[in-house]
C-alpha positions in Angstrom: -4.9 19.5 10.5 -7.3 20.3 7.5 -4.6 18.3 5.1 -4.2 15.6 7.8 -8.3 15.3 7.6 -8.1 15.9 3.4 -5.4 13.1 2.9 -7.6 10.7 5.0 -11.3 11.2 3.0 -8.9 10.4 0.1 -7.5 7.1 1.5 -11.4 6.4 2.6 -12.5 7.5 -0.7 -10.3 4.9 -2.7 -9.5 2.2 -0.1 -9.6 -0.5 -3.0 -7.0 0.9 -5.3 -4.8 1.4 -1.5 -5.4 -2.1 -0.5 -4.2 -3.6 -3.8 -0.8 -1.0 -4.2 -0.4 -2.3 -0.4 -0.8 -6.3 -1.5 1.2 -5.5 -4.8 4.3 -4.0 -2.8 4.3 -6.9 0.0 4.3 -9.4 -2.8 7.3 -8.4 -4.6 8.6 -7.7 -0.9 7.8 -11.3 -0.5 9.3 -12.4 -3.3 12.4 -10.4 -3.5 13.4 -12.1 0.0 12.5 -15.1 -1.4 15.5 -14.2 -4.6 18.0 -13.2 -2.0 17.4 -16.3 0.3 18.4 -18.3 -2.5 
């Protein structure tokens, strides 16, 4: 519980650098299913 609640201040503490490694890995999701359409 105490790690569940020490692993969520972190995410709260740095939501910035989390949003942009979350917006980094759906782009090149994006744009690897983009490569494979084609």
């Amino acid at each position: 519980m105490s790690a569940a609640l020490m692993s969520a201040g972190h995410v709260e503490a740095r939501p910035l650098a989390w949003t942009r490694l979350w917006h980094n890995s759906q782009a090149v999701a994006v744009t690897v299913a983009l490569h494979s359409a084609v």
